[in-house]
N, C-alpha and C positions, 0 to 999 in steps of 0.2 A: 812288089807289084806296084807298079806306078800307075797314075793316072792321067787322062787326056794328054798325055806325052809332056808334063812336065815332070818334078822330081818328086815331086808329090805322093808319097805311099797312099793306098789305100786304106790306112787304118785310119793316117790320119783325115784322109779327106771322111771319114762315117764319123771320129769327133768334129769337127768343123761341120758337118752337116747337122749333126744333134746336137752341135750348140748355137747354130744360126737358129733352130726352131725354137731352142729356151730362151733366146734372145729375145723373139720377135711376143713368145709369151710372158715375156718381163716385161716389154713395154708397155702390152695390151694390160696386163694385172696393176701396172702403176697409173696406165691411164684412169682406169675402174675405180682405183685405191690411192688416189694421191699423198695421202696424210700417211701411208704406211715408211717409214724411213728403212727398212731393209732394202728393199726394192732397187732404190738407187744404187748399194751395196754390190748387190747380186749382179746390175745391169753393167757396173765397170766391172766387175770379177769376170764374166762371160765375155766382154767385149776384149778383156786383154788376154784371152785363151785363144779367142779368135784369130786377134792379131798373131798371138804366139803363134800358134799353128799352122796359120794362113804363110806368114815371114820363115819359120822352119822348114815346112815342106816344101817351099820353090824355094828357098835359096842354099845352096847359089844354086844357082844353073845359068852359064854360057850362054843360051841362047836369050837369057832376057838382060837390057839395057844396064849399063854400069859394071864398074870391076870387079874384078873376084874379092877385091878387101873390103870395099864396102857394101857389095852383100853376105859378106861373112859378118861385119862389125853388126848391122841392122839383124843379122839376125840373130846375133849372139845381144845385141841388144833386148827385145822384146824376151830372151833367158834370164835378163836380171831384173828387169822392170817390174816382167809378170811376180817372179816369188817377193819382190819389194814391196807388192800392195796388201801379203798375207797379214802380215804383223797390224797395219791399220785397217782390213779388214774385219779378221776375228775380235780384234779390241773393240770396233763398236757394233758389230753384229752378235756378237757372245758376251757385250760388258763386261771384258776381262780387261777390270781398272791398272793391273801388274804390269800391264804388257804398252803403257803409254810412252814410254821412253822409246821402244820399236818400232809402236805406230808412226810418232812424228823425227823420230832423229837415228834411231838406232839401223832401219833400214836403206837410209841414207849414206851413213857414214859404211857399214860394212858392205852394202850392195852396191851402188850408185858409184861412188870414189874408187872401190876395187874395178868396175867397166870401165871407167875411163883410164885408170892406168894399164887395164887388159889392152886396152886400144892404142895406146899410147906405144907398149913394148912390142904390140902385134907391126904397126906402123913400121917402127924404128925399127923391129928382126926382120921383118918379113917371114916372120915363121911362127906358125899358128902352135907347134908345139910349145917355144916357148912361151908364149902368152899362157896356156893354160896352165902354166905353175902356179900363177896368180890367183887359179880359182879356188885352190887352197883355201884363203878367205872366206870367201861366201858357202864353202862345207863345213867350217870352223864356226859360223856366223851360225849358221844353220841346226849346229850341234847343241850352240848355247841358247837358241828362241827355242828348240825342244825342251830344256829344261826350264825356261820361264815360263814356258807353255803349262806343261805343269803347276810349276807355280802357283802362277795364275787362276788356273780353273780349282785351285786345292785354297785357296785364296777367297775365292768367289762361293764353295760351297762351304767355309768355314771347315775345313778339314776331315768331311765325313764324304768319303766317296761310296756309301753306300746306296745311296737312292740311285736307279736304273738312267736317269736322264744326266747324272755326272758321269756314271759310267761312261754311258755312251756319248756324252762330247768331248770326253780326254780320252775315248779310245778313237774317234772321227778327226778330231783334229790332228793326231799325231799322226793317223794314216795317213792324214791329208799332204805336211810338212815336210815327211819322211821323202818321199819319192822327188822333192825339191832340192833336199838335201843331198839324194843322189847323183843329183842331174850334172853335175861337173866331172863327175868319176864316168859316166855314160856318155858324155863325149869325150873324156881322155880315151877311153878305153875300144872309143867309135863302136858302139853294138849296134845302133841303125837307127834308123829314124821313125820304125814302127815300135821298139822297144821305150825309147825317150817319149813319142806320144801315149802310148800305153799307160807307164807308167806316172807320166807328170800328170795327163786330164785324169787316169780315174782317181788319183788323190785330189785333185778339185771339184773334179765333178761329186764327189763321197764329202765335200766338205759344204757342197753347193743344197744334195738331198739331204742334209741334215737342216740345212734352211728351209726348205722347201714343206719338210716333216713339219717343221716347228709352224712356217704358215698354215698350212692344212689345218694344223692345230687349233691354231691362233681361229683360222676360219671356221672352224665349227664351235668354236667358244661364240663367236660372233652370234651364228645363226640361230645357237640354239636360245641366246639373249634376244637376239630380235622375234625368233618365235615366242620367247616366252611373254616380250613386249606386246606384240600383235591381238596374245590374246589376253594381256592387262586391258588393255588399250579396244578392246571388245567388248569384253565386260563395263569398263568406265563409259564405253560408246553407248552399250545397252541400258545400263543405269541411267545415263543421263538424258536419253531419250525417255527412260520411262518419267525419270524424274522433272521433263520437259511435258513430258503428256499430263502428269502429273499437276504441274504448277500453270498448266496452259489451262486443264480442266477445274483447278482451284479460282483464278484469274474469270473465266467464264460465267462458274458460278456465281462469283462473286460479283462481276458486270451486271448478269441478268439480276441478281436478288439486288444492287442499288437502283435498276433499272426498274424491274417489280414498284421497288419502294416509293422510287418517284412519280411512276405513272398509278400508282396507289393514294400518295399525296397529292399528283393533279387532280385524280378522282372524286378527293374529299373534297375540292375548292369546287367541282362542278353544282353540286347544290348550292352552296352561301352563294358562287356567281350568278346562275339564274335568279335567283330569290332577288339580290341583289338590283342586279341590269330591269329582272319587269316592275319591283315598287318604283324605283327612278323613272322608268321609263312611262308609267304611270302617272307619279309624280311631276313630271315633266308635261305630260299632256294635260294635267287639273290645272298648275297653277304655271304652265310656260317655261322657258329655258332661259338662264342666266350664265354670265360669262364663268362662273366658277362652278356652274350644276354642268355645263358645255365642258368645264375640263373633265369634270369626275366623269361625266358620260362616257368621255374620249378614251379616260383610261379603264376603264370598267369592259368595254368594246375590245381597249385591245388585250386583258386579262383573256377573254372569252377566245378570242382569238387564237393566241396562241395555246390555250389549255385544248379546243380544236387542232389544231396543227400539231401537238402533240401527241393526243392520241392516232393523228391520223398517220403522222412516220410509223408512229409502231403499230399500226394495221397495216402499214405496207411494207417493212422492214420483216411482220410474220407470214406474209401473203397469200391476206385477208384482202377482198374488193370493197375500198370504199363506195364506187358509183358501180351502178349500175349501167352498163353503156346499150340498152334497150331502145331506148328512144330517139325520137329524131331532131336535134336541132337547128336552130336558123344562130348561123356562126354570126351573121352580118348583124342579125337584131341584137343578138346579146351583144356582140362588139359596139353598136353605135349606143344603146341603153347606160354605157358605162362609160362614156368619151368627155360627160361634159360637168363630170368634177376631176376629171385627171384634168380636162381644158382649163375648167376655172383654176384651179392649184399652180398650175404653169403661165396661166397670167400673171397670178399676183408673185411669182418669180421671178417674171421677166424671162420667162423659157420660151420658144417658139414651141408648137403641138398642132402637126399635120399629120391628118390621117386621108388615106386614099382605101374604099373598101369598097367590095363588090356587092351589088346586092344580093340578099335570095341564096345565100349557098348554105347549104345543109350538110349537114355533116351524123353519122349515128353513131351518137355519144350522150351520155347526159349532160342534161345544160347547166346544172352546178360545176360538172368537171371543165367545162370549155371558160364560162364566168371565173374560174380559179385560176386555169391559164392566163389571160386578160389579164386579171388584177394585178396577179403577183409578179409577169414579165415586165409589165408598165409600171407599175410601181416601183421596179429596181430601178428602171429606167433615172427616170424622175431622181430616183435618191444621187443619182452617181452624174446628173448633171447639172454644171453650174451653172449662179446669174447670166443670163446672155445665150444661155446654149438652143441646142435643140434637139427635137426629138420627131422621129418620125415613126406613123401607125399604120402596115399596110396587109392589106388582105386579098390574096387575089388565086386564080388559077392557073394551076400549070401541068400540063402534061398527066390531068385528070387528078393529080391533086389541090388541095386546099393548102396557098403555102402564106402564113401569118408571121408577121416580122415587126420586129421594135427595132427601130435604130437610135443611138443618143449619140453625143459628139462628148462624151464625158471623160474619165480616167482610162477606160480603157479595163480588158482584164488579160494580164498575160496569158501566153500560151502555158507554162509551167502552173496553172490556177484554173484552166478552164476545165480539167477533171473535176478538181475538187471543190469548185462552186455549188453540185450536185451532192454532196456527201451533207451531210445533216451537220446542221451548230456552227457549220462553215462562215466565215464572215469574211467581206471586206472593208476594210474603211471607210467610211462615206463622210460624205461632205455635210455640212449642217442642215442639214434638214429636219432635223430632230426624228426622223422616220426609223430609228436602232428598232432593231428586230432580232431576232433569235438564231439565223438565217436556217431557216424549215422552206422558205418560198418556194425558191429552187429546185431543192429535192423534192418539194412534193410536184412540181413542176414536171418533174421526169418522169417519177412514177405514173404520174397521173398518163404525159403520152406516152410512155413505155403500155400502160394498161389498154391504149384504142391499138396497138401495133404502132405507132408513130415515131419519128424520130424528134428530137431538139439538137440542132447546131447553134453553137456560139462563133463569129467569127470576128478578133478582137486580136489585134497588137498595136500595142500602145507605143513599139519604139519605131514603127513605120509610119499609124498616124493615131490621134485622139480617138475614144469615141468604142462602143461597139452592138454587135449584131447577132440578137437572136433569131432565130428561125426554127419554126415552128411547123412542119409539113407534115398533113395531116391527109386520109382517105377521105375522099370528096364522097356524098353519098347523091346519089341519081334518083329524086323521089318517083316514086309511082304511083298508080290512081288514087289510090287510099292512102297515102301517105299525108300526117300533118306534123307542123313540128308540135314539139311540148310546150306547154305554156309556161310562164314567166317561172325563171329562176326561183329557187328559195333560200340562198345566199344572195347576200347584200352584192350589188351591180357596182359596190364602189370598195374603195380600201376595205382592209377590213378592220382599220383604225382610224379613229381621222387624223387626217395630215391640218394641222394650225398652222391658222392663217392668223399670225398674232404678229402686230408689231409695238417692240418693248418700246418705248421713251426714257432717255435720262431725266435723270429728276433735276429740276431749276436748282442752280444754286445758291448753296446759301452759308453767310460767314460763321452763323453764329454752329452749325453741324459739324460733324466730323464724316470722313468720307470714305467710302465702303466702293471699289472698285468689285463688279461680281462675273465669274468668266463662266460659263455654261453652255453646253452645247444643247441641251433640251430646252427649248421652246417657254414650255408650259412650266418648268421649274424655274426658269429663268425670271419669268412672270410673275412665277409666285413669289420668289426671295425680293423679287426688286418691291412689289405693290409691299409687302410685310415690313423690308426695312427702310423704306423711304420715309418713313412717318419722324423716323428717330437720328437719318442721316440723309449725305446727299451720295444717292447711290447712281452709281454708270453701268452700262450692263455690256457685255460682247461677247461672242459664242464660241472665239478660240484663243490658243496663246499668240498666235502673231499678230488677231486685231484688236488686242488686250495692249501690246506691244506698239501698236501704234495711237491704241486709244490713252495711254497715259501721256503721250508727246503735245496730244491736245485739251487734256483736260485743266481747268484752271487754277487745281492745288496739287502736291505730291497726295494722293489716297493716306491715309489712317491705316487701311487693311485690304488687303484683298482677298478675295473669296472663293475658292477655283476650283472645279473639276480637272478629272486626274485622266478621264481615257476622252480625249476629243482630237480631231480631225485637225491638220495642217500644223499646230503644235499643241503637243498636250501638258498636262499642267507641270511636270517634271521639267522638261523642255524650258518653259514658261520660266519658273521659279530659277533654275540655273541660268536662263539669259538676263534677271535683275539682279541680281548677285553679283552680277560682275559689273554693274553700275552704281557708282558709286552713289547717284540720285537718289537711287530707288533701292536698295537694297539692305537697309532698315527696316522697310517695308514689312510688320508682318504676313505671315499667308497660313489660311487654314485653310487646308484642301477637303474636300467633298468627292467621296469615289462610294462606288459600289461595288468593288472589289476593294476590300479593308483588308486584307491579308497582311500576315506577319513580314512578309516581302515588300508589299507597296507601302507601310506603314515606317519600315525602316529606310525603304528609298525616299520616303518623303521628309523626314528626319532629317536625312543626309543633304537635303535640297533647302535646308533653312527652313521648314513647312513651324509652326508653331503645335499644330497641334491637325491631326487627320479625323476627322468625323462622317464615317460608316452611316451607308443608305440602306434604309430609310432612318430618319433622323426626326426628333420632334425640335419643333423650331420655338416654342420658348425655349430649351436648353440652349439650340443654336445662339438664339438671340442675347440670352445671358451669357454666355461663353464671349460674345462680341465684344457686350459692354465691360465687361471682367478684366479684359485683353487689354482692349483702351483705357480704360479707366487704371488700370495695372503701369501701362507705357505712357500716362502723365503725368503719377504720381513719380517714376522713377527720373524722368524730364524733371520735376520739381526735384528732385533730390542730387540729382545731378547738377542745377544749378545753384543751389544751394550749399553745395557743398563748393564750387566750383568758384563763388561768390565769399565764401570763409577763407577761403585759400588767401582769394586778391587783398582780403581785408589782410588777413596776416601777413603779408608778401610788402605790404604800404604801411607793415606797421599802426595800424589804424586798432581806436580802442573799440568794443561793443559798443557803445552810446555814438560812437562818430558813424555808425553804418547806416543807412537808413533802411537796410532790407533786417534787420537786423530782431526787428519789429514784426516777424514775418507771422505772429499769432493776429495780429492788427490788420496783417493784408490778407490774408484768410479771411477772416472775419468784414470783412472791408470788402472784398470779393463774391460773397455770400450774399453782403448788403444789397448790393449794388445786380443781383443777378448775373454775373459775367457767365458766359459760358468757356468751358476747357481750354479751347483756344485761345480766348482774350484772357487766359488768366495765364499762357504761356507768355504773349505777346507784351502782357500790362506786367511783367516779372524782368523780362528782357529791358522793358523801357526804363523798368528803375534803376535796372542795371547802366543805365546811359544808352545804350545803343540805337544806334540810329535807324530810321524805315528800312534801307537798302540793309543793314548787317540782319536785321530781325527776319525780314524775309528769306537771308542766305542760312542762316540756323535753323527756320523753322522749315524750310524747301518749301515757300510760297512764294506769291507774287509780291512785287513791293506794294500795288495797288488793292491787291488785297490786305496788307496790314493795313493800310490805309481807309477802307472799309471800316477794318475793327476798331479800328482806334477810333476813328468816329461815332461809332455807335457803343462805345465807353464813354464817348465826351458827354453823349445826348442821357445815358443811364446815371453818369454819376452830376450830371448838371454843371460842367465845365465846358467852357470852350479854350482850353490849350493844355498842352503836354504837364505841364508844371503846376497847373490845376488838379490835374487828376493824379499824377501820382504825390502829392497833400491828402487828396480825401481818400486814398488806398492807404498810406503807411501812418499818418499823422489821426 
């Protein structure tokens, strides 16, 4: 029975249809399963059955294009090709390692070579029976891969065909072979074309479900690992979530109880600080205020302050009302009652300080919470703009609210920052103001108009232009008959520390001191180290590393030492200490840095930066002050030994005997030097001289001016009562 009126039987066109679907689900399974290397296997095994089948059943047939020889050759072709791929089939889909001669050369030589000479003699006879004497060959071929087949799989299990899965793949393969083997006797013999497709697909189709078994297999090994993964991997999911709740709720506890501890330790400072701030303040009103009773005050105000500010985040971090918003305020009084020590502050900056405010606007809130807003918005203001800047203070109405705005021309605060300006402990850099704070202002800022319903907008980019802008918009309140505002604030109307108004002076110079360069961004500490070590040196004072950096270009001796803070604005002491290092001037230079972060991290970064030696705040300053002298007095003793030794050398070098040296004597010039008062310096300078050297070399060794050896050396002529070179070094070695 043919089909669609080709030559095509029926049987085979139902293989060919049931192997176009295992085709198309070999592709789908390889697409799914790329890493599976059967598959490939399977998908030319099916495809050349295909072919077989598709080239058997239409050919020949007259009615389609070409001769009867070469639709007989093509389809006697796709007869020897398809059983040629068994042999490299089964070898790497059954790892039958016996059968690799088969795979790459054995079906070659008896399948492939036998075709073309089939072709060859079909050509030359024209006669199709004699060609098929030739197929002799590939049933002879076929006789001997049956018994290496064998072999092979008796090979592969070590020679025990007892277990059920060798059974069964030396009984599937040889079904498989057998009916291939037939296939040349089935066309001598012409039994049709449903018998030849019968028998050749179901022994490949029977070698194809034994692959197919083995997948299946392979796949539920898979699944039932991935199930058993699924629920490892459930279990370690649940654990580690508990074990995340776990170390979240350790981590917590552990936050609140350092938390407890510290606002426990603020607690304890709140009595000694009262007790503190009223005898001072006391004291201060009996016998007046002085410029060092004005610091302690200063800092004492701003202890209070922030021991304030921190209890007040953790009453509103637990959300506790600090103010009560009952009352009625006048926004304009309180804002103008507190304008004119931010005004005076920004004079003596050179800040410009315009404010534009409304009168009479009333707001119901308390008037300590609105005084808070004030302070601490204008305050930041101030801190984050420079000499020259400005700053602008406005209050007005809009659209029935109260809308209060600071604006400065300062740094700027990025968009990526302006969340977290709000968040507690937050900081940014600022400029020297000495105004360092805790950064609480802010946050409590928020809270505070978060607490009336109000918002706070920051609007600030710093890479469009300088400068930025708070806003403050706030429920305007409409008084009525009986309405009056509250009376005066009972928080302070101005900082809640004072901002110093101090200017340091370098100290006169002098030849006979040693010189102590000192870099400080606070104000008040600046003041103090300079008034404390100027008695004993000539000290210079500047508040960062870059004006430290230009302050040494002008000063009139290389410094002795320098003194530096480690966290300051524009460069910090780190910064500092690695840009004189790399000069050769100045990078002798000792530096003992001054931090309040003394950590095992910045003590060894500072190490790594040439520092001599880091000393942790707070700090008692006789220590400081002997550590000074220690340093110096250490680095001109070793100056004397180094020239001394340096001066033995030339003596030996000249051949010269001890009696011919005149330094040689150097118990006499010690003593001679003693006599005579010299100080450090002129005992380097009056060592040099004996050594010959002239003003210009003694200045280049000791990194001074030549005008100032010139200095010394005359106030050696005047102490040891000579007037010329040759004089005085007589009355030092002789």
């Amino acid at each position: 029975m043919l089909v669609f009126g080709t030559q095509m039987h029926l049987v085979t066109f139902i293989f060919v249809s049931i192997e176009v679907v295992i085709f198309f689900y070999l592709v789908i399974f390889w697409l799914a399963r790329p890493d599976d290397r059967t598959v490939p296997l399977n998908l030319v095994l099916i495809f050349l059955l295909l072919f077989y089948n598709i080239s058997g059943g239409l050919l020949p047939d007259p009615k389609l294009p070409g001769s009867q020889f070469l639709q007989i050759v093509l389809a006697y072709a796709t007869g020897f090709i398809t059983p040629s791929y068994f042999p490299y089939y089964v070898y790497k889909a059954f790892n039958l390692k016996k059968l690799k001669f088969h795979a790459y050369k054995g079906a070659f030589i008896f399948l492939i070579i036998p075709y073309i000479l089939f072709v060859i003699v079909f050509g030359l006879s024209g006669s199709l029976k004699v060609a098929q004497i030739l197929l002799i060959f590939p049933v002879l071929y076929g006789l001997w891969l049956i018994i290496m087949l064998f072999v092979a799989i008796r090979y592969k299990y070590n020679n025990n065909f007892k277990s059920v899965e060798s059974k069964q793949e030396l009984a599937v393969l040889l079904l498989s072979i057998a009916p291939w083997v037939s296939l040349p006797i089935i066309a001598v013999l012409e039994l049709g074309q449903a018998v030849e497709a019968s028998v050749t697909n179901l022994g490949f189709l029977l070698l194809f479900s034994l692959q197919v078994k083995g997948n299946i297999k392979q796949l539920r090994v898979d699944h039932e690992k991935l199930i058993k993964s699924e629920a490892r991997l459930r279990v370690l999911n649940n654990n580690l979530k508990d074990e995340v709740t776990k170390r979240t709720k350790e981590l917590e506890e552990a936050n609140q109880l350092k938390t407890r501890n510290f606002i426990n330790l603020v607690h304890e400072t709140k009595t000694p600080l009262t007790l503190v701030k009223n005898y001072l303040d006391e004291y201060i009103q009996k016998h007046g205020q002085n410029e060092e009773l004005g610091i302690i005050k200063g800092g004492v105000d701003k202890l209070v302050a922030d021991v304030v500010n921190l209890f007040d985040v953790e009453r509103f971090s637990k959300g506790f009302d600090v103010y009560r918003h009952s009352k009625i305020s006048d926004f304009s009084a309180i804002l103008e009652s507190s304008l004119p020590l931010f005004e005076y502050y920004c004079s003596k900056q050179d800040i410009k300080f315009n404010a534009e405010i409304e009168k009479n606007q009333l707001i119901k809130a308390d008037p300590n919470a609105i005084n808070r807003i004030v302070n601490n918005v204008i305050e930041n203001a101030i801190k984050f703009t420079d000499t020259g800047g400005e700053i602008r203070v406005s209050l007005t109405t809009k659209d029935g609210k109260l809308v209060f705005f600071v604006q400065d021309d300062g740094i700027g605060i990025s968009p990526a920052n302006q969340k977290k300006v709000f968040e507690p402990y937050y900081q940014i850099g600022n400029n020297n103001t000495s105004l360092q704070g805790m950064g609480l202002g802010l946050p409590i800022v928020k809270r505070v108009v978060e607490s009336l319903g109000s918002e706070i907008i920051i609007e600030s980019n710093p890479n469009e232009r300088p400068g930025t802008k708070v806003l403050v918009i706030l429920a305007k309140h409409e008084p009525g008959i009986d309405d009056s505002p509250a009376p005066a604030v009972s928080e302070p109307a101005a900082p809640y520390y004072r901002m110093p108004d101090i200017e340091i002076a370098d100290s006169a110079y002098s030849p006979e001191k040693r010189t102590i360069l000192l870099i400080e961004d606070n104000k008040d500490m600046l003041q103090f180290l300079s008034k404390k070590l100027m008695d004993k040196y000539n000290v210079y004072s500047t508040l960062n590393g870059a004006d430290a950096l230009k302050k040494l270009q002008e000063l009139p001796v290389i410094p002795d030492l320098i003194l530096s803070d480690i966290m300051m604005d524009k460069m910090d002491g780190f910064s500092f200490a690695k840009a004189i290092s790399g000069q050769d001037a100045y990078k002798h230079v000792p530096v003992i840095f001054l931090t309040a972060k003394a950590t095992a991290t910045n003590r060894m970064k500072g190490l790594k930066h040439g520092a001599i030696d880091i000393v942790p705040k707070p700090f008692s300053f006789e220590e400081l002050n002997q550590k000074i002298g220690t340093i110096l007095d250490t680095i001109t003793k070793q100056k004397m030994a180094i020239l001394n030794t340096s001066i033995s050398n030339l003596n030996q070098l000249k051949n010269l005997s001890p009696e011919s040296s005149p330094l040689i004597s150097m118990p006499n010039f010690d003593e001679r030097s003693k006599l005579f008062n010299l100080t450090p310096r002129e005992r380097e300078i009056a060592t040099l001289m004996v050594k010959g050297q002239t003003y210009k070399e003694i200045a280049t060794n000791l990194y001074i001016s030549e005008k100032t050896v010139t200095k010394h050396i005359q106030n050696m002529f005047g102490k040891a009562g000579v007037s010329n070179k040759v004089g005085l070094i007589n009355k030092l070695i002789r």
